[in-house]
C-alpha positions in Angstrom: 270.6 142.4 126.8 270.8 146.0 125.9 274.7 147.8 126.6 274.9 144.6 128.9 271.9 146.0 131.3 269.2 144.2 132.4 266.1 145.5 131.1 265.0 146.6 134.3 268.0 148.8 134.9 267.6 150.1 131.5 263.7 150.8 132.2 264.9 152.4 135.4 267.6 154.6 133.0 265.0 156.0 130.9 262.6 157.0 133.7 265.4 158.9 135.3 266.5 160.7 132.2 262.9 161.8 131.4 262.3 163.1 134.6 265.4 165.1 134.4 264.7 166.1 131.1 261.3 167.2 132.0 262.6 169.2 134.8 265.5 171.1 132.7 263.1 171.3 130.0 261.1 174.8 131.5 257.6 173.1 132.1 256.1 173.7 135.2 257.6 170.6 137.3 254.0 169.7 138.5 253.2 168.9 135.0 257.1 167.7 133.8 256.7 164.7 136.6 253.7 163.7 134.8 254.7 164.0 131.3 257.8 161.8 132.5 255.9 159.1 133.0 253.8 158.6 130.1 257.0 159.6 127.7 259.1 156.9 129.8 256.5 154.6 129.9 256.2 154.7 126.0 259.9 154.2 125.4 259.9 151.1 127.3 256.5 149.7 125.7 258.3 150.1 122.5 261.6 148.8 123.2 259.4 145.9 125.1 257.4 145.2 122.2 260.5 145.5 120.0 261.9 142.7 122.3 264.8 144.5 123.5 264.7 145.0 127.4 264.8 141.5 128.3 264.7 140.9 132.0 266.8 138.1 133.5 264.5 136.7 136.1 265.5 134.1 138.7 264.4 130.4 137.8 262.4 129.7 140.6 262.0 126.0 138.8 265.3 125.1 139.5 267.0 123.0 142.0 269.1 125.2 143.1 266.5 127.8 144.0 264.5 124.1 145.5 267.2 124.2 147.5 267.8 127.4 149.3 263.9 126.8 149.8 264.1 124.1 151.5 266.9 125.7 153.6 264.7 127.5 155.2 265.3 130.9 153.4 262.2 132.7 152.5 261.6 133.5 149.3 261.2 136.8 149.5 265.0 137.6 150.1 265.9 135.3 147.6 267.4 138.1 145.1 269.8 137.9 142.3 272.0 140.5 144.1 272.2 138.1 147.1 272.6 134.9 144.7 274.0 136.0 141.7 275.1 132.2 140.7 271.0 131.0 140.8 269.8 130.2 137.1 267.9 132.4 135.8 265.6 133.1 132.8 265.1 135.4 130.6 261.3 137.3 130.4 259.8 140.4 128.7 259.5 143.2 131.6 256.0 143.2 130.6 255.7 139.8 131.8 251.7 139.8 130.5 252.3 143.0 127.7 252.5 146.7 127.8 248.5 146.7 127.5 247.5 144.5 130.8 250.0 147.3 132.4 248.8 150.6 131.2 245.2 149.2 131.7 246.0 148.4 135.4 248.0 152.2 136.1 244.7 154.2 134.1 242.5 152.3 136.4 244.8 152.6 139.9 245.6 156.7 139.4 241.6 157.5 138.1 240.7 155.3 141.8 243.5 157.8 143.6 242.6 160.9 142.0 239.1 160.4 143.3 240.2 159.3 146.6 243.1 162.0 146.9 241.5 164.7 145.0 237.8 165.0 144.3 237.1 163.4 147.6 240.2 165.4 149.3 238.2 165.5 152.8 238.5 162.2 153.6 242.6 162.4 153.9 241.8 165.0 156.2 245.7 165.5 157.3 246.2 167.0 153.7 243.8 169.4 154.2 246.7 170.9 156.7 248.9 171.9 154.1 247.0 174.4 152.6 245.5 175.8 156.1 249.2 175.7 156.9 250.2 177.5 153.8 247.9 180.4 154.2 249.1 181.0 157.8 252.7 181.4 156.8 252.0 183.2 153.6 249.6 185.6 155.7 252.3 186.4 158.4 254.9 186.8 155.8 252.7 189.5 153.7 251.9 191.5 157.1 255.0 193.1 157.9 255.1 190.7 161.1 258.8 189.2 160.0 259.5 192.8 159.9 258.8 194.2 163.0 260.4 190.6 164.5 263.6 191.2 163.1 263.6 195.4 164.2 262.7 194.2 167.5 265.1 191.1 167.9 268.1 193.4 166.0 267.4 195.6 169.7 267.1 192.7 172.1 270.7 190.7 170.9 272.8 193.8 168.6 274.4 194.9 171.6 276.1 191.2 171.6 279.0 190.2 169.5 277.3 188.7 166.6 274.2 189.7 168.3 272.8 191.0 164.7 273.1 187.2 163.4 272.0 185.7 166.6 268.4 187.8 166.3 268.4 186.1 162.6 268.6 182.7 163.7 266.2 183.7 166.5 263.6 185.2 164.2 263.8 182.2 161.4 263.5 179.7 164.0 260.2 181.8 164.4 259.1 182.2 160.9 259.5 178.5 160.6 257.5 177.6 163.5 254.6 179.9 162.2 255.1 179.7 158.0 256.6 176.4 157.7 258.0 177.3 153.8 261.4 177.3 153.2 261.2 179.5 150.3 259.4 182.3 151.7 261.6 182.4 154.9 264.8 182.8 153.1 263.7 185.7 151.2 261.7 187.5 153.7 264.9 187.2 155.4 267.0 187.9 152.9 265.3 191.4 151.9 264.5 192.5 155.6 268.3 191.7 157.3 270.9 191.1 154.9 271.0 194.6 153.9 270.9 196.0 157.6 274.1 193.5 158.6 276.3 194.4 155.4 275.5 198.2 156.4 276.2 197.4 160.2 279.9 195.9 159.0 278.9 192.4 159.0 280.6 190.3 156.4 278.8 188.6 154.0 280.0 185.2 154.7 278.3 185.6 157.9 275.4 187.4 157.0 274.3 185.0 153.9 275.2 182.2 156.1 273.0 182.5 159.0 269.9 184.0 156.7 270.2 180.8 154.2 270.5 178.5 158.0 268.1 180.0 159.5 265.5 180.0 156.7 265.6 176.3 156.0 264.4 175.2 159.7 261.1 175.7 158.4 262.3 172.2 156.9 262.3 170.9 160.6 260.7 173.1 163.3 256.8 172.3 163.2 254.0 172.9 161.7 256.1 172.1 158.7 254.3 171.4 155.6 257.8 168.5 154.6 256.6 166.8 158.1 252.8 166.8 157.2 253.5 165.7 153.8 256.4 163.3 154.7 254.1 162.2 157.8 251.0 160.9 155.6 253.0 159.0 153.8 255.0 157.2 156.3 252.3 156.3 158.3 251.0 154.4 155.3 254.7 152.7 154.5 255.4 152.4 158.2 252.1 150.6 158.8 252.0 148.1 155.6 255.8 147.5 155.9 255.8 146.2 159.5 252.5 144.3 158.5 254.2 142.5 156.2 257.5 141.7 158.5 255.0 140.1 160.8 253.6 138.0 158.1 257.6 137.3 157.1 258.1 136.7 160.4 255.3 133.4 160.6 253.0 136.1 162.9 249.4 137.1 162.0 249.7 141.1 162.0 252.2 144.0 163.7 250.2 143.9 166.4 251.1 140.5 167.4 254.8 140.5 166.3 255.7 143.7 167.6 253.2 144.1 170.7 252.0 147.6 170.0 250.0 149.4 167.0 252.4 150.2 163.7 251.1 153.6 163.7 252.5 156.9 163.6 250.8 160.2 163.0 251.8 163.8 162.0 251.6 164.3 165.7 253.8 162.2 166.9 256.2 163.7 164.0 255.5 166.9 164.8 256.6 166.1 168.8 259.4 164.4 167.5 260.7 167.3 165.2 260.5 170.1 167.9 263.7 168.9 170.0 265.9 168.3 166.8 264.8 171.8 164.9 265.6 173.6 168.3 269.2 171.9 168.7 270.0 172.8 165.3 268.8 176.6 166.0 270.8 176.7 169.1 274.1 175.4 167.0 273.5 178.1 164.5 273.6 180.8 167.1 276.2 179.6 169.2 278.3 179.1 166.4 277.5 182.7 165.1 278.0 184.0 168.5 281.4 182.3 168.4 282.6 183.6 165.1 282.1 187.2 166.7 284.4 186.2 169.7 287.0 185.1 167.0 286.2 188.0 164.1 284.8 191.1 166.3 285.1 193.1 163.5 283.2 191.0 161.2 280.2 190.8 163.0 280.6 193.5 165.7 277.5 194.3 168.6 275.4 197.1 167.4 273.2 199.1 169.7 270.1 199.5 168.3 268.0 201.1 171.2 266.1 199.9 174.2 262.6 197.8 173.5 261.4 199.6 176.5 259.5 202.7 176.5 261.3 203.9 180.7 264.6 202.6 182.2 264.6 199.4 184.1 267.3 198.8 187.0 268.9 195.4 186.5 267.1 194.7 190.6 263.9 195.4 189.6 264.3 193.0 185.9 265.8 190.3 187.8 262.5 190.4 190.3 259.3 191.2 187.9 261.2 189.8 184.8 262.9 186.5 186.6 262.8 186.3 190.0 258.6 186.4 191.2 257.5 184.7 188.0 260.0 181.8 188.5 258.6 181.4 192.3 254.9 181.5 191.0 255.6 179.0 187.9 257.6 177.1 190.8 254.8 176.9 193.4 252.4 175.8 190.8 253.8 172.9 190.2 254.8 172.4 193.9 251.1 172.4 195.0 250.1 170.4 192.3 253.1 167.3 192.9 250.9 167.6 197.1 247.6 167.6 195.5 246.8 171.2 197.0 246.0 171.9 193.0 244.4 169.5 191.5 241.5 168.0 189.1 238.0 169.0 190.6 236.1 166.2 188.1 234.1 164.0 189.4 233.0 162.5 186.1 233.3 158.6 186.4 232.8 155.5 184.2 229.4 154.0 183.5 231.5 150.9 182.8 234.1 149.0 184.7 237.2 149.2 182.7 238.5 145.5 181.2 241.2 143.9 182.3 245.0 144.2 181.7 246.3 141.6 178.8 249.6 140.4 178.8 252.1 142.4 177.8 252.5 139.8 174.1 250.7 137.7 173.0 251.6 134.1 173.6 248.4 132.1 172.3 250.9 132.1 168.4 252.2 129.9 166.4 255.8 128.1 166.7 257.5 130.2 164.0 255.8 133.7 165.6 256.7 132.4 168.9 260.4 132.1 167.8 260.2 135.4 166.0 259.0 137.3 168.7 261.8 135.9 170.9 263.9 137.0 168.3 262.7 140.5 168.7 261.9 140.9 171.9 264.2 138.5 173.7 263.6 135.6 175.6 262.8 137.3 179.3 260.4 139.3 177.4 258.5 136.4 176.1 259.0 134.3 179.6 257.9 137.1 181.5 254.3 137.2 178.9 253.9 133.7 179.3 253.7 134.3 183.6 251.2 136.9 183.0 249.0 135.1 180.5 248.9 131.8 182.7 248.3 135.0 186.1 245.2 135.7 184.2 244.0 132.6 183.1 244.2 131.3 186.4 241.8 134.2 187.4 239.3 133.4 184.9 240.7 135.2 181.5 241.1 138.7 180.7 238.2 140.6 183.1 235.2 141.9 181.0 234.0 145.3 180.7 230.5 145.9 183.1 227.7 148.5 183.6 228.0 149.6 186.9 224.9 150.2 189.3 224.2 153.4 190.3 224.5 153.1 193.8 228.0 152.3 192.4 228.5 154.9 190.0 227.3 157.2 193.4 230.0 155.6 195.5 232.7 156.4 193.2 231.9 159.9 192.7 231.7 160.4 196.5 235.2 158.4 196.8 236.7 160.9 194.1 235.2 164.0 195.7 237.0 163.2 199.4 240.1 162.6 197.7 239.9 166.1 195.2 242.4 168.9 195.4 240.9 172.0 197.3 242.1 174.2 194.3 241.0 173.0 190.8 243.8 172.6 187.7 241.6 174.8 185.5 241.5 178.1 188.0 244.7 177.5 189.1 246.2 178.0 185.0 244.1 180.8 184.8 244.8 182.8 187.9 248.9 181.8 187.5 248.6 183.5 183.9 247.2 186.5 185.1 249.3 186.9 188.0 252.1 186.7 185.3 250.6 189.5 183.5 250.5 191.9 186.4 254.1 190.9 187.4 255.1 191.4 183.7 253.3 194.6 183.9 254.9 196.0 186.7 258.6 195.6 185.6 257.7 196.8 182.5 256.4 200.1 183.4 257.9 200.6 187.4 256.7 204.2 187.4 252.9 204.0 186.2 250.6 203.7 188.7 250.2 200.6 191.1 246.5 200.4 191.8 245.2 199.2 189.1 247.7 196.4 189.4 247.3 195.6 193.1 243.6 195.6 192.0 243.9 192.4 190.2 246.3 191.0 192.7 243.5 191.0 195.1 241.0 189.4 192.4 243.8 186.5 192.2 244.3 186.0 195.7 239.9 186.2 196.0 239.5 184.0 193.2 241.6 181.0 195.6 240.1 181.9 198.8 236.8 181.0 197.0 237.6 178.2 195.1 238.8 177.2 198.8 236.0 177.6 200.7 232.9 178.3 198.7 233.3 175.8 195.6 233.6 172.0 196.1 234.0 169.8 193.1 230.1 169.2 193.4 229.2 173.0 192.8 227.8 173.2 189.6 229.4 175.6 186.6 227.1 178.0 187.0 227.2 178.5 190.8 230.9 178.5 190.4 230.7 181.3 187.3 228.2 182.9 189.7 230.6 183.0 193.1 233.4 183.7 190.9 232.0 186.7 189.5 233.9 189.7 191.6 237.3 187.9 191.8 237.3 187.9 188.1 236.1 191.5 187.5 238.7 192.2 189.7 241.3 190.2 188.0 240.5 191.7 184.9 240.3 195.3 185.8 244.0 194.7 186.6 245.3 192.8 183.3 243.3 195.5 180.9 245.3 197.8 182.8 248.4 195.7 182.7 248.1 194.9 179.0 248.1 198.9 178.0 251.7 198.6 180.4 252.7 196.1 178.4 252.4 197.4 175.2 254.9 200.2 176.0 257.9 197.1 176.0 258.2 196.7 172.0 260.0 193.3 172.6 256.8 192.2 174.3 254.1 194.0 172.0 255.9 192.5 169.0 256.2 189.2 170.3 253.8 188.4 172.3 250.4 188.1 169.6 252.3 185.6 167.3 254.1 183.8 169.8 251.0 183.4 171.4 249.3 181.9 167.9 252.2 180.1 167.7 251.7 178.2 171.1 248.0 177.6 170.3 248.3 175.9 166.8 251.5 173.7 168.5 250.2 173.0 171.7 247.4 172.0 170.8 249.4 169.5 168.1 252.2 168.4 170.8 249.9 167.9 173.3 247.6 165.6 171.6 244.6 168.0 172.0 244.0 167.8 168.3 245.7 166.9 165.4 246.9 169.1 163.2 244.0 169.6 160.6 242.1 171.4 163.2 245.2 173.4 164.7 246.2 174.6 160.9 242.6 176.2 160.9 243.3 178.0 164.5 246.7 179.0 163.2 245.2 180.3 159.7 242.0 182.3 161.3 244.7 183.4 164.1 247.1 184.8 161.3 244.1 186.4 159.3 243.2 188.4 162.4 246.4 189.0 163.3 247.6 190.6 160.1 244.4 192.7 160.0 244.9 194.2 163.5 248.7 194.7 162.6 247.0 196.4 159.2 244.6 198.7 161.5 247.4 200.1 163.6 249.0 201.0 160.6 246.4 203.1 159.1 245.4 203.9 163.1 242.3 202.5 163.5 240.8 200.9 166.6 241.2 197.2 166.5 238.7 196.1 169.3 236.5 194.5 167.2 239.5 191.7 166.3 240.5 192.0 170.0 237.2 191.4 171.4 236.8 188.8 169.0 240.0 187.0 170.1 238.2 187.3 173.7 235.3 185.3 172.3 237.4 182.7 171.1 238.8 182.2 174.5 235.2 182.4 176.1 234.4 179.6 173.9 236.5 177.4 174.7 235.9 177.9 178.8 232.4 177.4 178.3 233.2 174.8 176.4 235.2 172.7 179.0 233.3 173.9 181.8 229.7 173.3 180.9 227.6 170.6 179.1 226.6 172.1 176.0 224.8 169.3 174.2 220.7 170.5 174.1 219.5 167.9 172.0 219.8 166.2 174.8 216.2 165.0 176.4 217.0 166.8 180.2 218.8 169.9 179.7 219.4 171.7 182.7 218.6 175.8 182.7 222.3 176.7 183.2 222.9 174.6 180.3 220.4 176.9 178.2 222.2 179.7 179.3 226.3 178.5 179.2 224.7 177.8 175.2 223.5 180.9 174.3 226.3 182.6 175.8 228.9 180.0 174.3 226.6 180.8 170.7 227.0 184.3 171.0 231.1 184.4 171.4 230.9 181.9 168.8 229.1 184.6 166.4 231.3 187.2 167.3 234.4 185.4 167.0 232.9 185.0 163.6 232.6 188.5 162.5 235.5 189.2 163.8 236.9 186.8 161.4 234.8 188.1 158.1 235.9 191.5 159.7 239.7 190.6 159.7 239.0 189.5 155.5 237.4 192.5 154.7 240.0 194.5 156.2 242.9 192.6 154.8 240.9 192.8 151.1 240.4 196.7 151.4 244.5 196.9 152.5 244.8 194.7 148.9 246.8 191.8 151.2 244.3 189.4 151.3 243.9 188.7 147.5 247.9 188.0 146.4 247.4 186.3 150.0 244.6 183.6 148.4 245.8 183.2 145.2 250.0 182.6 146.0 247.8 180.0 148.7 245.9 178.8 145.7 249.0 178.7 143.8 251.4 176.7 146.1 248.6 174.2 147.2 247.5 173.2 143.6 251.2 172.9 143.0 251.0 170.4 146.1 248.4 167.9 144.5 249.2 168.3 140.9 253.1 166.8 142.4 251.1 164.4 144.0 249.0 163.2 140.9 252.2 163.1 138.5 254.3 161.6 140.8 252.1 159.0 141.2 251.5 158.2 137.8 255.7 158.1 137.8 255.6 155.6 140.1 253.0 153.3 138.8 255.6 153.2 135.5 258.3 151.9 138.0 255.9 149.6 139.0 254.2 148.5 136.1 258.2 147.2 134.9 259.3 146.2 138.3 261.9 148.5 138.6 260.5 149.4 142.2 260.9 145.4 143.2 264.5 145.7 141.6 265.3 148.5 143.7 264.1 147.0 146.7 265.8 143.8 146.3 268.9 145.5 145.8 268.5 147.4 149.1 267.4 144.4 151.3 270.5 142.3 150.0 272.4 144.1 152.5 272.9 142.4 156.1 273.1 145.5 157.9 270.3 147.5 158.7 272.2 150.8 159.3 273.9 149.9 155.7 270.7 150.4 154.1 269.9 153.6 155.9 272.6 155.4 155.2 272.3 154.1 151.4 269.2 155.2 151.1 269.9 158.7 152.8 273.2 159.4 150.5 270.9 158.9 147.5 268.4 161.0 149.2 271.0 164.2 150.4 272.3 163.8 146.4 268.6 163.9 145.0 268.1 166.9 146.9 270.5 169.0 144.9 268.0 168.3 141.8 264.5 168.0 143.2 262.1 169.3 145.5 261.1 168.1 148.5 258.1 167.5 147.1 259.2 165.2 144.6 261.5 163.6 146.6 258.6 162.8 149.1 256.6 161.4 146.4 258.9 159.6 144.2 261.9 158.3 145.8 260.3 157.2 149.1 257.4 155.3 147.7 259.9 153.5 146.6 262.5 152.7 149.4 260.2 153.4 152.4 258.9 149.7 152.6 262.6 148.9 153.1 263.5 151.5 155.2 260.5 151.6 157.5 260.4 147.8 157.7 263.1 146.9 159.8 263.8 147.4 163.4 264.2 151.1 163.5 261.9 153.7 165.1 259.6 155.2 162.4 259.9 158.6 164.1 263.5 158.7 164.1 263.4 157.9 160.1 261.5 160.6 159.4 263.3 163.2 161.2 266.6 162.0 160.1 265.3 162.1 156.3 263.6 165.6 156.9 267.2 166.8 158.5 268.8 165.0 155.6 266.7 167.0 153.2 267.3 170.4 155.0 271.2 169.7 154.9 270.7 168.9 151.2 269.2 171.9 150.3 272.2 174.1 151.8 274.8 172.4 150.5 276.7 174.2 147.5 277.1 174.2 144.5 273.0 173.1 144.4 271.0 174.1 147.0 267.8 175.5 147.0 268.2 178.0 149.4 270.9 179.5 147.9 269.4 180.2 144.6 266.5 181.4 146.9 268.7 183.8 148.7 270.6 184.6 145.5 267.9 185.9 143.7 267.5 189.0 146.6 271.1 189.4 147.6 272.1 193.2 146.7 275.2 193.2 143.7 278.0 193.3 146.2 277.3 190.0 147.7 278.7 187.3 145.4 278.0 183.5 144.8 280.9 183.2 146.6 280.3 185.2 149.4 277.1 182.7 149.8 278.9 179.5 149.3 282.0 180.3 151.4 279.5 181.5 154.4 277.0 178.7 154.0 279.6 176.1 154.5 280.3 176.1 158.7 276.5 175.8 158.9 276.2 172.7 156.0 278.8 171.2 158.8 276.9 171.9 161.7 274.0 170.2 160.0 276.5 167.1 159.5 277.1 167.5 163.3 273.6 167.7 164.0 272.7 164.4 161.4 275.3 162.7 163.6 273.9 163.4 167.1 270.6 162.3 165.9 272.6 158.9 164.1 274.4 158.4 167.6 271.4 159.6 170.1 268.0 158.4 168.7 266.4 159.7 171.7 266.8 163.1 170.7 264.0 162.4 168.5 262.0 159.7 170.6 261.8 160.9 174.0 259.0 164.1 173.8 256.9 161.6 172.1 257.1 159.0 174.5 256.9 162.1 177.2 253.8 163.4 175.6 250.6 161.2 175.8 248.7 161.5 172.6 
């Protein structure tokens, strides 16, 4: 043996110093992951061949190793870390020659480049990075940040520390709309640092809070570490639990654990939101504290109202608080005494099977004892009663086509029991009664009519959805009866909106906020998944960027408004009316709901192309597409070389090694917290990026195979990361904020003020450590 290392550990040596190597060499890292590899890969086929790594492999021929078989000990935990005494032998590390191992990694990365690459659209979740990319990069070049900070700076500067406060406020919503840590920092760094220094902030606090704050976009969705981490775990999470079940004597997960080992970028997505809020509201509280303490390092600045006329604190509390609280309030009250309601009376063709038991119970004795094991023995007792329930009843009750005199007895049954007031009008008429409300306090002095107007179109629109529309009226009659309430209603929110727009906080806010709610609501509430919701959420930023462009140079932007109006149309023609005419009976309202859906679809279209050609003539849309281009292809060239990285590991067994060494631990929660001090000291070094696609390839089918809830794993690695990349003397986002701090702020200045917030990300890793259901419960809240 070489130095007294086994040649695995020395294989494992030279992949690390050629990656570093590569990395501190200059090359693009993309490229420097990839070059690692094949240099490594050489060195250790020639040292192989030379017959100097020599691995010293356990002698599974001996009787001692007979032994602990026979004990019962699988052999897959059999490990020279956990029995260093076994015999062992010594073998090449190319157990069948450098050649055989090459020949298999040419053959596996050419099969993955076409699968990941040249057929890209069938991972369809990746395709969300680069939609997701050229949302953030497109809200970031459009002055948006801008005018968020300006108008935030107004809303909290009056506030001791109110000037960090809007900071943390506004990167919390940069990362929920961008997602890229880099970017945030610096937009943030050139827009507000300079405004706190010269509003007597110190710069302890100021660099502080802006490197914080830009770094959520490592937590708060849509982030692209979450949709890159989130493909991947789902994989690991998925063949890791498989093969526990097999460990465990059982056939598949399914079996062992009683429930699908999936998890999406959904699901991780809803189980990000909670933690990346928590860790906002620490960073503000904590800023707001430091103000209490230090007033004259981070005094309250007045910065001007965001209203255009004078409010009375009466008249906020009732059109700002106190009527929309009782109208979000009654909402809900109706619907919990079925007054609002679901209206459909769409019902099953098909009786719907049976309910299983809750586990299975038709397995084998060493699943059976497993799955006791797991899920303890009441658990399995209480399977058994239900299994032998449903046998005694025949078995498991079979899916059948109902007859129509069936079908016409369940619709009439689901009719007498609807809501008088639908779910769908109800959301509709709620939102615009908000508007007006809004309206009203906004501007107390404009004139009234128009707003009482639409009132009375909201309180019309229920007194026909009362008495005039059952749940049996068709779409159209209901479009038809409708009709006036709606004019009405929207006579008074055009007029409301042009109120609104004299509150800055609201003009400012409200269109991205409003994108923002779209792309994630549609995401956390299992609409869609987040392909199609990074497509909204890029088209949305397109148009919203060109409209921002078009007041600037004072144009009329109706054409983006009106298309944003088409958009919406869509989607209520879309829920409320059959559109499939291929179909052999299509009704004539159908015809018509299609042309009209077609139409809005059109426009909404141009309005798009519009939004392009306005952006392109402004010269924002071209640095736009090619930093896009730029960041994505930096995104799967990582993934190609870092695959080819891990193959070498592979190809030598260094990633078996590593595992064995990690599952020779008893402790579960050993292991984590292993595997995540490795991680938090890799991040000082690496990217996310490579960090998602080197390190946990390699430690996720330990990590993710064991008892812990994959959601909570991810969220505690992606926190990990963020705390990582804060942490001094290395992080990322102080070099990032470094590079456009003015002269006077120091290194120093950054490292002293960055770390209170490195410790409330410590705090924050805790309560996630201690409270898993910080993480777990808005998944389990939120069907998907």
């Amino acid at each position: 043996m070489l130095f007294g290392l086994d040649g695995v550990e020395i294989g494992l040596i030279i992949v690390f110093l050629c990656l570093f190597g590569g990395i501190l060499s200059g090359f693009p890292v993309a490229f420097a992951i990839g070059g690692a590899g094949i240099i490594s890969f050489g060195i250790i086929a020639a040292l192989d061949s030379a017959g100097i790594l020599i691995h010293q492999a356990i002698d599974t021929s001996s009787a001692m190793y007979a032994d602990l078989v026979s004990q019962g000990i699988k052999a897959d935990t059999i490990s020279v870390f956990r029995y260093p005494d076994l015999p062992r032998i010594e073998e090449a590390v190319f157990p069948r020659g450098w050649e055989v191992a090459m020949d298999r990694n040419v053959s596996f990365i050419v099969n993955r480049i076409n699968e990941r690459v040249l057929a890209g659209q069938s991972i369809e979740t990746l395709l969300a990075v680069l939609m997701f990319v050229l949302m953030g990069i497109t809200l970031e070049r459009s002055k948006i940040a801008n005018d968020l900070l300006t108008t935030m700076a107004r809303v909290f500067g009056p506030l001791p520390g109110g000037l960090a406060v809007s900071v943390v406020v506004v990167g919390a919503f940069l990362a929920a709309s961008t997602g890229i840590v880099g970017a945030t920092v610096v937009t943030m760094g050139l827009l507000s640092l300079p405004t706190m220094l010269r509003n007597g902030y110190s710069p302890e606090l100021s660099t502080g809070v802006i490197a914080a704050s830009g770094t959520l976009g490592q937590i708060i969705p849509p982030s692209i570490v979450i949709v890159l981490l989130g493909t991947l775990a789902g994989d690991l999470y998925s063949a890791a639990q498989e093969a526990r079940a097999q460990t465990a004597g059982c056939t598949d997960a399914l079996t062992y654990l009683g429930e699908p080992a999936v998890v999406s970028v959904g699901t991780l997505f809803q189980a990000a939101l909670v933690p990346g809020v928590m860790l906002a509201l620490l960073y503000a509280l904590y800023a707001f504290g430091y103000a209490l303490f230090n007033p004259s390092k981070a005094p309250a600045v007045a910065m001007g109202s965001t209203n255009a006329e004078p409010v009375s604190r009466n008249e906020a509390f009732t059109w700002f608080l106190g009527i929309p609280v009782l109208l979000i309030a009654g909402f809900f009250v109706l619907g919990n005494v079925n007054v609002i309601g679901s209206q459909s009376l769409q019902v099953d063709s098909y009786t719907d099977i049976g309910e299983a038991a809750s586990l299975r119970t038709n397995v084998s004795e060493a699943c059976q004892a497993s799955m006791i094991e797991l899920h303890g023995q009441e658990a399995w007792d209480e399977a058994v009663a239900e299994s032998a329930a449903i046998e005694a009843d025949g078995g498991v009750q079979q899916s059948v086509k109902l007859s129509d005199e069936e079908i016409a007895e369940r619709v009439a049954t689901k009719e007498a029991n609807a809501a008088p007031i639908g779910t769908g009008i109800s959301i509709l008429m709620v939102m615009a009664a908000l508007v007006l409300v809004f309206a009203r306090g906004v501007s107390p002095s404009a004139d009234r009519r128009p707003l009482i107007i639409g009132a009375v179109g909201v309180i019309l629109a229920f007194i026909v959805d009362i008495v005039l529309i059952s749940p049996s009226t068709s779409a159209g009659a209901s479009v038809v009866l409708w009709l006036i309430p709606f004019a009405l209603t929207m006579y008074g929110c055009t007029h409301a909106a042009g109120y609104m727009s004299k509150n800055e906080l609201i003009r400012v806010v409200f269109p991205p906020l409003v994108l923002i709610v779209a792309v994630l609501g549609s995401i956390l509430g299992g609409i869609t998944n987040p392909t199609p919701a990074a497509a909204l959420g890029a088209g949305g930023a397109l148009m919203l960027a060109a409209y921002r462009r078009l007041q600037d140079e004072e144009r009329s932007g109706k054409v983006i408004l009106f298309s944003t109006v088409a958009i919406m149309l869509c989607i209520l023609i879309g829920i409320n009316f059959d559109l499939r005419i291929n179909q052999g009976d299509v009704s004539f309202e159908s015809w018509v709901a299609f042309f009209f859906a077609y139409a809005a679809y059109l426009y909404a279209a141009f309005g798009l192309l519009f939004s392009c050609y306005v952006l392109f003539k402004g010269g924002i849309l071209t640095p736009v597409v090619r930093e896009t281009a730029k960041v994505t292809s930096m995104v799967f060239t990582i993934l190609i070389g870092s695959q080819l990285l891990n193959l070498v590991v592979i190809s030598f067994g260094g990633e078996h090694y590593i595992q064995q060494f990690l599952k020779s631990f008893d402790n579960e929660f050993t292991v984590f917290l292993i595997v995540m001090l490795v991680l938090f000291v890799l991040g000082f070094v690496l990217d996310f990026l490579e960090i998602i696609y080197i390190v946990i390839p390699i430690v996720g089918p330990v990590i993710y195979g064991g008892t812990f809830d994959p959601k909570w794993v991810t969220i505690m690695i992606a926190v990990n990361l963020q705390t990582s990349f804060l942490t001094p003397p290395f992080g990322f986002a102080l070099f990032y904020l470094r590079g456009v701090a003015p002269k006077e702020v120091t290194t120093g200045h950054i490292y002293r003020g960055i770390i209170p917030f490195v410790l409330i990300q410590v705090v924050g890793l805790a309560l996630l450590w201690s409270f898993p259901i910080i993480v777990t419960f808005l998944p389990d809240l939120i069907p998907n």
